[in-house]
ChimeraX commands (.cxc) that place a marker at each C-alpha (Angstrom):
marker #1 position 68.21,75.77,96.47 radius 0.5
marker #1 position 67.48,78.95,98.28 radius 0.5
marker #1 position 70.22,77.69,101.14 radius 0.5
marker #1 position 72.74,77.45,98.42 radius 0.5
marker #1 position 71.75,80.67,97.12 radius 0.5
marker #1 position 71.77,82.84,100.10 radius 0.5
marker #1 position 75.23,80.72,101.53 radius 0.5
marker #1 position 77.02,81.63,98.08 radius 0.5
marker #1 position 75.71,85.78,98.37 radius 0.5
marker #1 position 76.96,85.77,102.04 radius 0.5
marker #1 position 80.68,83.94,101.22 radius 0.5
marker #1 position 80.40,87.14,98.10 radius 0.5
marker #1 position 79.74,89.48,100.96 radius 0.5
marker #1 position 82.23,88.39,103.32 radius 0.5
marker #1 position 85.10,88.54,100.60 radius 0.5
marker #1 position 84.36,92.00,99.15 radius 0.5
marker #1 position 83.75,92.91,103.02 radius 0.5
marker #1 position 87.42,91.02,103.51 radius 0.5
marker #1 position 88.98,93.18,100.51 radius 0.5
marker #1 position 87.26,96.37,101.20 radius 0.5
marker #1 position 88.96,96.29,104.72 radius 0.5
marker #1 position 92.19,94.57,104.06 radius 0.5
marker #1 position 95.49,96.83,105.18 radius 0.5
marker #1 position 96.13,97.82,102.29 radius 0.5
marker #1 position 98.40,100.56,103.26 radius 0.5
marker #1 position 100.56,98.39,106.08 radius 0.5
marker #1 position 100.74,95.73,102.91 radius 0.5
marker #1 position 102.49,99.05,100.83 radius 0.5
marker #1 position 104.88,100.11,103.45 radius 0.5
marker #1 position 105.56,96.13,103.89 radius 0.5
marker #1 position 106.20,96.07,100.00 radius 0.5
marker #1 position 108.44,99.38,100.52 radius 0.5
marker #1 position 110.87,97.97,102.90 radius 0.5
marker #1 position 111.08,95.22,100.34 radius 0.5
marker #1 position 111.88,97.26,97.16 radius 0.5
marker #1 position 114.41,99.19,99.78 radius 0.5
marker #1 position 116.64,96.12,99.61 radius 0.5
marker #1 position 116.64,96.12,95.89 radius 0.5
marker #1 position 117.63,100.05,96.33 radius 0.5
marker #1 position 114.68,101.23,95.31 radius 0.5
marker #1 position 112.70,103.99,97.20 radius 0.5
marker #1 position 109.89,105.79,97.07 radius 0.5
marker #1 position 109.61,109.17,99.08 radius 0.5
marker #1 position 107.10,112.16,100.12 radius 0.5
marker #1 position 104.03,110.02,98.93 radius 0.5
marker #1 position 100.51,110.44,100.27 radius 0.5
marker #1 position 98.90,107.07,101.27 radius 0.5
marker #1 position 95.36,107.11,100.89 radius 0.5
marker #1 position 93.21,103.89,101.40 radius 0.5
marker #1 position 89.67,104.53,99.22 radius 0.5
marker #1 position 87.94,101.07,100.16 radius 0.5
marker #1 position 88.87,98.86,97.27 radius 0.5
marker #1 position 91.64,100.89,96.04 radius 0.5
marker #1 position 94.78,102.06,97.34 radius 0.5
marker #1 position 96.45,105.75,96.30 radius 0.5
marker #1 position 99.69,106.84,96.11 radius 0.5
marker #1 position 99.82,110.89,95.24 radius 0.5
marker #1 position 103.19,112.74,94.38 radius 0.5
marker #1 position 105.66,110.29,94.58 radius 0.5
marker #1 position 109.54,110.83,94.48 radius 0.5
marker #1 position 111.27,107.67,92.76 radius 0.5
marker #1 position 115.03,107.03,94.06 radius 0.5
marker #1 position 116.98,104.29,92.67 radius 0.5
marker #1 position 120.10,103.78,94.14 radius 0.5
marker #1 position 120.33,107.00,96.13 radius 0.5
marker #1 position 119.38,109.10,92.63 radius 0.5
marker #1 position 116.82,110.74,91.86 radius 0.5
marker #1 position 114.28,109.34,89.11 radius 0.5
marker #1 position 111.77,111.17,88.64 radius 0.5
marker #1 position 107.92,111.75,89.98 radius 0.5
marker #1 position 104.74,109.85,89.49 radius 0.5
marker #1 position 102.03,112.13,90.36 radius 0.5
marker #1 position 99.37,109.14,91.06 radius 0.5
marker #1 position 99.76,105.82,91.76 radius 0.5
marker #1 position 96.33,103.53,92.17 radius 0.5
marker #1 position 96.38,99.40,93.33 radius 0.5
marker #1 position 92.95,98.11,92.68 radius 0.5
marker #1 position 92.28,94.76,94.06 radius 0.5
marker #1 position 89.23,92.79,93.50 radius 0.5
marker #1 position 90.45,89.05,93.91 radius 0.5
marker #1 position 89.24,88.61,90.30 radius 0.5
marker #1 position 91.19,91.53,88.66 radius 0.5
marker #1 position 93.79,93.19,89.26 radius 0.5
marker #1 position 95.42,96.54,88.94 radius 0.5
marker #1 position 98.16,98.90,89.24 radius 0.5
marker #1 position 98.14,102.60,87.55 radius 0.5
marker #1 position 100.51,105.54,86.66 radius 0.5
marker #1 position 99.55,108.43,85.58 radius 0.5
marker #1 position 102.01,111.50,84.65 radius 0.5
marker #1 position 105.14,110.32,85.64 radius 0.5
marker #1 position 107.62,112.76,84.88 radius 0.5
marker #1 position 111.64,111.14,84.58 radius 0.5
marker #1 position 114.95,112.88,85.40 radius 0.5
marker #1 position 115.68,115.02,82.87 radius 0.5
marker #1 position 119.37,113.70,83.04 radius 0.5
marker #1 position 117.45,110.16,81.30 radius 0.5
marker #1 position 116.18,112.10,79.06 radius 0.5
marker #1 position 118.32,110.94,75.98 radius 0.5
marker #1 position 117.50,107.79,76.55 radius 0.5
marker #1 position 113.81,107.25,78.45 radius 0.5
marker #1 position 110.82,109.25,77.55 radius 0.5
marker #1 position 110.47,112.44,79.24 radius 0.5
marker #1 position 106.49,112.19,80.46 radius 0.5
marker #1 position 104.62,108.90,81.07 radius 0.5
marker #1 position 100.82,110.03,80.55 radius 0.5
marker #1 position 99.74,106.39,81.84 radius 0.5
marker #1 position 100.67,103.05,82.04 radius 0.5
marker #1 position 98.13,100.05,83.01 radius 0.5
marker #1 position 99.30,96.80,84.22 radius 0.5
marker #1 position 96.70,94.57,85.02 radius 0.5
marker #1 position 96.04,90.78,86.25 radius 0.5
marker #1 position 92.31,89.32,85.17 radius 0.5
marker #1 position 91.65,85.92,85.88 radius 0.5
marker #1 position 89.75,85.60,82.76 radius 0.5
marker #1 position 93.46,85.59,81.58 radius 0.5
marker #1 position 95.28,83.81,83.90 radius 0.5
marker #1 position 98.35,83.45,81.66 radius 0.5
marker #1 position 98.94,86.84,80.77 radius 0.5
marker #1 position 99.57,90.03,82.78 radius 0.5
marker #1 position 98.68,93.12,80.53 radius 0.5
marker #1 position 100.99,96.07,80.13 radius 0.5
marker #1 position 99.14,99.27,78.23 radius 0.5
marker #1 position 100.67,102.81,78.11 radius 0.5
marker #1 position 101.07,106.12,76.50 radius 0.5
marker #1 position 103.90,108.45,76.19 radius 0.5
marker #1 position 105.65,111.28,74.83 radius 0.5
marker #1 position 107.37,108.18,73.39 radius 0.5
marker #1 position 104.28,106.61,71.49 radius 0.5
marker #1 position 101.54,104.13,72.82 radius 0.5
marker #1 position 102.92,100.86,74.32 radius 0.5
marker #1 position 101.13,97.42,75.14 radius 0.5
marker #1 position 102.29,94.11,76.34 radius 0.5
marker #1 position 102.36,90.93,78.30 radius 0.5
marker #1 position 104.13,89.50,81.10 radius 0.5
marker #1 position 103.81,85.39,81.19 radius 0.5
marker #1 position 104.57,84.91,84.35 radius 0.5
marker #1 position 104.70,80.95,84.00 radius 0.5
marker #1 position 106.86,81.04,80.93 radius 0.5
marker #1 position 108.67,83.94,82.24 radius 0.5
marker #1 position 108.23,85.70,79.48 radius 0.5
marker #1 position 107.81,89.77,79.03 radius 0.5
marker #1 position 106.58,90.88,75.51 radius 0.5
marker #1 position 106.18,94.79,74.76 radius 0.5
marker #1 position 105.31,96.48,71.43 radius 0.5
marker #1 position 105.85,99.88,71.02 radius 0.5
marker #1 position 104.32,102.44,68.40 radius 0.5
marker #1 position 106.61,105.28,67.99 radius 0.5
marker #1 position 106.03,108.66,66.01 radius 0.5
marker #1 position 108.65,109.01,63.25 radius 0.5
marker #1 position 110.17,112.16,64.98 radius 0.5
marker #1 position 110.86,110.32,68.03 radius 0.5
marker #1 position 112.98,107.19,66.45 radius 0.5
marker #1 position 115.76,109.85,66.17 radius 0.5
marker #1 position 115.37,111.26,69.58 radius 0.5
marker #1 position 115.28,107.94,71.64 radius 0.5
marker #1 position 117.70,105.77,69.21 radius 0.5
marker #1 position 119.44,104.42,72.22 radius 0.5
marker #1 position 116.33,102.94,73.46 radius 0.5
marker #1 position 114.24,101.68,70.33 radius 0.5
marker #1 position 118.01,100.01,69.14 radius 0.5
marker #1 position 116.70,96.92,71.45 radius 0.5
marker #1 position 113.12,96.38,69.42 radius 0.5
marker #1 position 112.90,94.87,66.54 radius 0.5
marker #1 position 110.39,95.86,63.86 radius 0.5
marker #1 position 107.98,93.12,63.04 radius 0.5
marker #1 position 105.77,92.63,59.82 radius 0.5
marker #1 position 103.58,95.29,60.51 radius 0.5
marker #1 position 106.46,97.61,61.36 radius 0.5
marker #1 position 105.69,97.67,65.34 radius 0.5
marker #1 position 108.76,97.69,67.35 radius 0.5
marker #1 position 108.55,94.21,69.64 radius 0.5
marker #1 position 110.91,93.96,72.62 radius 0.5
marker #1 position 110.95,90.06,74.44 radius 0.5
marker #1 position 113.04,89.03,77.11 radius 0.5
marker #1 position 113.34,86.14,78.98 radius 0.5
marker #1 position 113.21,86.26,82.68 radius 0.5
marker link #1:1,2 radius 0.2
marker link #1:2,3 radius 0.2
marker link #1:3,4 radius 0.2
marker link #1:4,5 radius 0.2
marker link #1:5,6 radius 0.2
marker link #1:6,7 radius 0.2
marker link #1:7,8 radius 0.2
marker link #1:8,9 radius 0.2
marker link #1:9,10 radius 0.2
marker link #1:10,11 radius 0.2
marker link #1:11,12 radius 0.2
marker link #1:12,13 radius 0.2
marker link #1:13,14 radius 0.2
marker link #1:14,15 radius 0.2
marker link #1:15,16 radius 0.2
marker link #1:16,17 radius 0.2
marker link #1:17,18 radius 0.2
marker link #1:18,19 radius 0.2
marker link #1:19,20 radius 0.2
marker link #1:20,21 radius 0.2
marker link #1:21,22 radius 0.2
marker link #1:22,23 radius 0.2
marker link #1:23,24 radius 0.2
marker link #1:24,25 radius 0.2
marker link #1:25,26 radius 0.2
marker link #1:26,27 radius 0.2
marker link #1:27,28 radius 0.2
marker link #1:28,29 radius 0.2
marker link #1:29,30 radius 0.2
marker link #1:30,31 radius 0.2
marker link #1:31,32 radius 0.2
marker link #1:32,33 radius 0.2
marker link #1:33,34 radius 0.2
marker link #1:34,35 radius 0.2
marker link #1:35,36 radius 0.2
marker link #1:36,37 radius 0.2
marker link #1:37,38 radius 0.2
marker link #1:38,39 radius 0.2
marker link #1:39,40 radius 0.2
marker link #1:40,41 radius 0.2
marker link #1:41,42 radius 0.2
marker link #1:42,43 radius 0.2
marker link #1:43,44 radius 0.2
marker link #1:44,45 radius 0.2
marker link #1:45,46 radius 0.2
marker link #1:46,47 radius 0.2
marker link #1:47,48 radius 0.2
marker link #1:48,49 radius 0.2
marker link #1:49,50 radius 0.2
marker link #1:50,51 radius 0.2
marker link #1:51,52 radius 0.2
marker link #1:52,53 radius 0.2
marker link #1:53,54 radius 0.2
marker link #1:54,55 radius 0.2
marker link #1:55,56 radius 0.2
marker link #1:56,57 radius 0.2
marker link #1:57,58 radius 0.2
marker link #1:58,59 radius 0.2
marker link #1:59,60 radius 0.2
marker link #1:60,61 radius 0.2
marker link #1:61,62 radius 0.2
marker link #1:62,63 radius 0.2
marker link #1:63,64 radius 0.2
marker link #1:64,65 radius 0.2
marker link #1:65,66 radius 0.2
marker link #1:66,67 radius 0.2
marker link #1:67,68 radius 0.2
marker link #1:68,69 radius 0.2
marker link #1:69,70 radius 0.2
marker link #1:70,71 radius 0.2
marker link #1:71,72 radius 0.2
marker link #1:72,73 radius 0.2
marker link #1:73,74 radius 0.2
marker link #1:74,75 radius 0.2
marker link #1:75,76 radius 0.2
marker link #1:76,77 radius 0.2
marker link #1:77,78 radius 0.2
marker link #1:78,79 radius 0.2
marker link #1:79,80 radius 0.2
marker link #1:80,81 radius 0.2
marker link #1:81,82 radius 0.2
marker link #1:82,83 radius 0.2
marker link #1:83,84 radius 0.2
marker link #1:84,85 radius 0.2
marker link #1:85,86 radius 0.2
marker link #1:86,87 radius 0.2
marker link #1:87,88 radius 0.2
marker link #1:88,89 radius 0.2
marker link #1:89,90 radius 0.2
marker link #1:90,91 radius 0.2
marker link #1:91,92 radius 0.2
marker link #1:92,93 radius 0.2
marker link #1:93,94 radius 0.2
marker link #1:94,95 radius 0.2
marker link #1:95,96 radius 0.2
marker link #1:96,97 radius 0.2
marker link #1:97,98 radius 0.2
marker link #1:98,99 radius 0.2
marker link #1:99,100 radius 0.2
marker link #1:100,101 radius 0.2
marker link #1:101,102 radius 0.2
marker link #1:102,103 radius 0.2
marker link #1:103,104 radius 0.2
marker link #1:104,105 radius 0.2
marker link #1:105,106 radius 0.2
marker link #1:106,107 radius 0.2
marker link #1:107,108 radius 0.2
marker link #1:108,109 radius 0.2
marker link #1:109,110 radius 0.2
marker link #1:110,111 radius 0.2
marker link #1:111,112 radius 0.2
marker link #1:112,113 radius 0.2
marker link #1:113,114 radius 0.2
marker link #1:114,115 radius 0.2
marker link #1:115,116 radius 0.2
marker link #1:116,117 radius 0.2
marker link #1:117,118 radius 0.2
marker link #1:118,119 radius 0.2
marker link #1:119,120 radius 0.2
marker link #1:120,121 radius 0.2
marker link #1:121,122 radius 0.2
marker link #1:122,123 radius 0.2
marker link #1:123,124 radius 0.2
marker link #1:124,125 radius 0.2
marker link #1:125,126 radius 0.2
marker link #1:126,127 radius 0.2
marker link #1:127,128 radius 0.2
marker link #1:128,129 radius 0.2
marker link #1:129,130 radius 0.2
marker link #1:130,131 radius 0.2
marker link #1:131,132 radius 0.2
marker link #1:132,133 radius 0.2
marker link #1:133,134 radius 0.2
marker link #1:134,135 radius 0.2
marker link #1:135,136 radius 0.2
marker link #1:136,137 radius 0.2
marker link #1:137,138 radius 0.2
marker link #1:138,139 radius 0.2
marker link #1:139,140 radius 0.2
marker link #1:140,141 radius 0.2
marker link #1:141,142 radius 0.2
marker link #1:142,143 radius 0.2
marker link #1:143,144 radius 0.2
marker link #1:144,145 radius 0.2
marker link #1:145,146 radius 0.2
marker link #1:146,147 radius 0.2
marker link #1:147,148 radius 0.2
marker link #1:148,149 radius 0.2
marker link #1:149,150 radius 0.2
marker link #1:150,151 radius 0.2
marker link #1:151,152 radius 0.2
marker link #1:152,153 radius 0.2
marker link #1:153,154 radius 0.2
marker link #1:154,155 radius 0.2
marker link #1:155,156 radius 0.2
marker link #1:156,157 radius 0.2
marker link #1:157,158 radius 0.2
marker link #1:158,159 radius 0.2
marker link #1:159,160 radius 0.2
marker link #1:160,161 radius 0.2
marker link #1:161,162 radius 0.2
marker link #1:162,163 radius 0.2
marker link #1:163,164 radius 0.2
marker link #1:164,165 radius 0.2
marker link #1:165,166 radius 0.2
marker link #1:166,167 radius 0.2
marker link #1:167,168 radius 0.2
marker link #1:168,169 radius 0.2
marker link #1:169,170 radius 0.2
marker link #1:170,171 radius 0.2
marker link #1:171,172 radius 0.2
marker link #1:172,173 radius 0.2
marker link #1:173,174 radius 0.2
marker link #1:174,175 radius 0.2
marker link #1:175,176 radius 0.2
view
């Protein structure tokens, strides 16, 4: 029994020891060239690899040669078990502005494996507080969306694709 024991902590130590030194920041620039063939670029980013975590500070978003907006920090967390990926203050072209929020305070997106089936989606904006799921198997992506009164008016183009459900929380689904 001891064997077993002290086999299972040293497998535990060699993953976390495989995860805490994985290149995390060669697997980014691999996933940039990626997004560049879907015309989507991010520029003038610090890279910062903190062990388990990977960083992304002051971030310029391009998508299709114009300009998005900024992200101020981006954090990957991977721990084999869960997963996730963080924005906080993103700030969108001000040209977007009468139809996407102006300011992103955060926005969560994270894989557990205590939830296999579901990838949760949980943000805050100047927009209202949003939360969600992506099913990944039915290829489904559910968001619901609390809005302030004030800002139905101001972001009408965007809140005409929810739908308010019994409790009077706009729900956007779409099928993937």
């Amino acid at each position: 029994m001891r064997k077993l024991g002290l086999a299972l902590a040293y497998i535990f130590v060699f993953i976390m020891m495989l995860l805490y030194f994985s290149p995390k920041v060669e697997l980014y620039y691999t996933l940039e060239e990626f997004l560049k063939k879907e015309k989507i670029i991010f520029s003038d980013e610090r890279v910062k690899n903190s062990g388990f975590t990977l960083e992304l500070d002051n971030s310029k978003l391009f998508y299709r040669g114009v300009y998005g907006g900024e992200i101020e920090d981006i954090s990957l967390s991977t721990l084999l078990l869960y997963n996730s990926l963080s924005f906080k203050n993103a700030y969108l072209n001000s040209a977007l502005a009468d139809i996407l929020p102006k300011k992103i305070d955060y926005l969560n997106i994270t894989y557990a494996i205590y939830n296999p089936v579901h990838i949760t989606i949980d943000g805050k904006g100047d927009i209202g507080k949003i939360s969600g799921y992506i099913n990944p198997f039915s290829k489904l992506l559910h968001i619901e969306l609390r809005v302030a009164k004030k800002e139905k008016t101001k972001y009408a183009t965007l809140l005409r694709k929810f739908k308010p459900d019994e409790k009077g929380v706009l729900v956007y689904e779409l099928r993937y």
